[in-house]
C-alpha positions as CSV (number, residue, x, y, z in Angstrom):
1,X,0.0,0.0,0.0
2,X,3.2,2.4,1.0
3,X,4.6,3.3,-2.9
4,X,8.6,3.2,-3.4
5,X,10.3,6.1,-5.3
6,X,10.4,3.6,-8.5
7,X,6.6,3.4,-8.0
8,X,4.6,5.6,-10.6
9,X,2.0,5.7,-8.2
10,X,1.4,5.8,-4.6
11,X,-1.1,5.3,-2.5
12,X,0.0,7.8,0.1
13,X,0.7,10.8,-1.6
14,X,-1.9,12.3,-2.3
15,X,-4.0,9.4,-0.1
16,X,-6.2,7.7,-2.2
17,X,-9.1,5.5,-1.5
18,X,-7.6,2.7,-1.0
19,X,-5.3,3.9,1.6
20,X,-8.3,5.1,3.7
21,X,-9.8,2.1,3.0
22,X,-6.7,0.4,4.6
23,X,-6.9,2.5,7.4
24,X,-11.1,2.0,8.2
25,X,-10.0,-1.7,8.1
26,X,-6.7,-1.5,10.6
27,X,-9.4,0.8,13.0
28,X,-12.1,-1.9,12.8
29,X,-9.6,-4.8,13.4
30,X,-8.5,-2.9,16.6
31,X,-11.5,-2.5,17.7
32,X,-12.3,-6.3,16.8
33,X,-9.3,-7.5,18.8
34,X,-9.7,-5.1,22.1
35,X,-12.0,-7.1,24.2
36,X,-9.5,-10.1,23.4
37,X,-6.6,-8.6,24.1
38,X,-8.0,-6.5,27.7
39,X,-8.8,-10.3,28.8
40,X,-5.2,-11.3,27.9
41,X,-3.5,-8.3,29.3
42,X,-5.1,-8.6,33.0
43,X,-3.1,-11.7,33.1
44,X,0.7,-10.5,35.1
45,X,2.5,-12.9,32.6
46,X,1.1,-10.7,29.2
47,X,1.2,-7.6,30.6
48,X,4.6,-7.9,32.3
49,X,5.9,-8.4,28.4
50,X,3.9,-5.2,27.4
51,X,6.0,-3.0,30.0
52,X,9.5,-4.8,28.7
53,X,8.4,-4.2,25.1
54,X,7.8,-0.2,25.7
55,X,10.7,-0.2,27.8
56,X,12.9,0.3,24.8
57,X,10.4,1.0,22.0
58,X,12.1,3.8,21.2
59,X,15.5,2.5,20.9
60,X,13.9,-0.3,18.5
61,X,12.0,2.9,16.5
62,X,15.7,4.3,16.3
63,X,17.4,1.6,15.0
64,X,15.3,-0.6,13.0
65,X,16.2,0.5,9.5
66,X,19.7,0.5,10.8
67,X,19.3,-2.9,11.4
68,X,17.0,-3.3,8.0
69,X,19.8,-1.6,5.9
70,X,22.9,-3.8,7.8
71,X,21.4,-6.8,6.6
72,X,21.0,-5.7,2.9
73,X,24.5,-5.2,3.1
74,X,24.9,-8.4,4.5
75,X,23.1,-10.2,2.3
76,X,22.8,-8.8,-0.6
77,X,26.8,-9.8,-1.8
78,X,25.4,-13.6,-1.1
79,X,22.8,-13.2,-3.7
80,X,19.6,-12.6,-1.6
81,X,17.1,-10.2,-2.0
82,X,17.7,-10.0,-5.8
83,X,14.3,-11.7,-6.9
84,X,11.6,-9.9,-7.7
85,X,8.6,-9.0,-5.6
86,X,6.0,-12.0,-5.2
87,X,8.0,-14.9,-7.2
88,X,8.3,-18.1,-5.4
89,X,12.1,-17.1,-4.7
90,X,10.9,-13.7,-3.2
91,X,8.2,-15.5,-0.7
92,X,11.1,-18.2,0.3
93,X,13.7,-15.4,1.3
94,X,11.4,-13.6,3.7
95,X,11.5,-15.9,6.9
96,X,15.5,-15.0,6.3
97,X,14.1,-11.3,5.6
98,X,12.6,-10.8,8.7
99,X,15.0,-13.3,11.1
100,X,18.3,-11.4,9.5
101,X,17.2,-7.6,10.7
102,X,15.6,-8.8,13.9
103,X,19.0,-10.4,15.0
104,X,20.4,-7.5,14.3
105,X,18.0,-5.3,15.8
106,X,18.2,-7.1,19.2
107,X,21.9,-6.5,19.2
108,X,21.4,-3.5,18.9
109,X,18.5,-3.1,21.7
110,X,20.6,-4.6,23.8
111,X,23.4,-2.0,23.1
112,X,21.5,0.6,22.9
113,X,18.5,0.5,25.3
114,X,20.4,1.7,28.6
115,X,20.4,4.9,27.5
116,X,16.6,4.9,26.7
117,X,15.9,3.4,30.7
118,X,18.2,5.6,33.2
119,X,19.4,4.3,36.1
């Protein structure tokens, strides 16, 4: 739904209908999903993860594309990431896609994060 800069068209810029449509649907899942997730979250276990999660949410907002662009550079000399968007090569790359920044991104939470929570 986000366009690229190679992308003729975007969705975003001006917003078209589809992108409100997107958002209408990401409100009404929310809204689906709350009385789900308020039963889940009066549990300590749940909740305790919550308050570790926005602990350092904004040392994983910082570095996230750092992490994103590490692993292009990582990966993209070993000949991933080359296929094109939705071939069967594309779709089988992903679970590395998402694993390779997340490993790096953790590292780097884990670097960075005392400086988000002082002592």
């Amino acid at each position: 739904m986000v366009g690229t800069d190679v992308e003729q068209l975007s969705n975003m810029n001006p917003p078209t209908v589809c992108i409100v449509a997107l958002t209408l649907w990401l409100v009404g899942l929310a809204m689906l999903a709350r009385p789900a997730l308020s039963r889940l979250l009066v549990r300590p276990g749940p909740w305790k993860a919550v308050i570790a999660a926005n602990g350092v949410i904004m040392t994983v907002f910082l570095w996230h594309l750092t992490a994103l662009l590490v692993a292009i550079i990582a990966l993209r000399p070993l000949g991933f990431g080359l296929a094109s968007d939705s071939t069967a090569h594309w779709w089988i790359e992903r679970p590395l896609w998402i694993a390779a920044p997340a490993a790096i991104l953790s590292v780097l939470v884990a670097i960075f994060a005392r400086f988000e929570r002082p002592r």
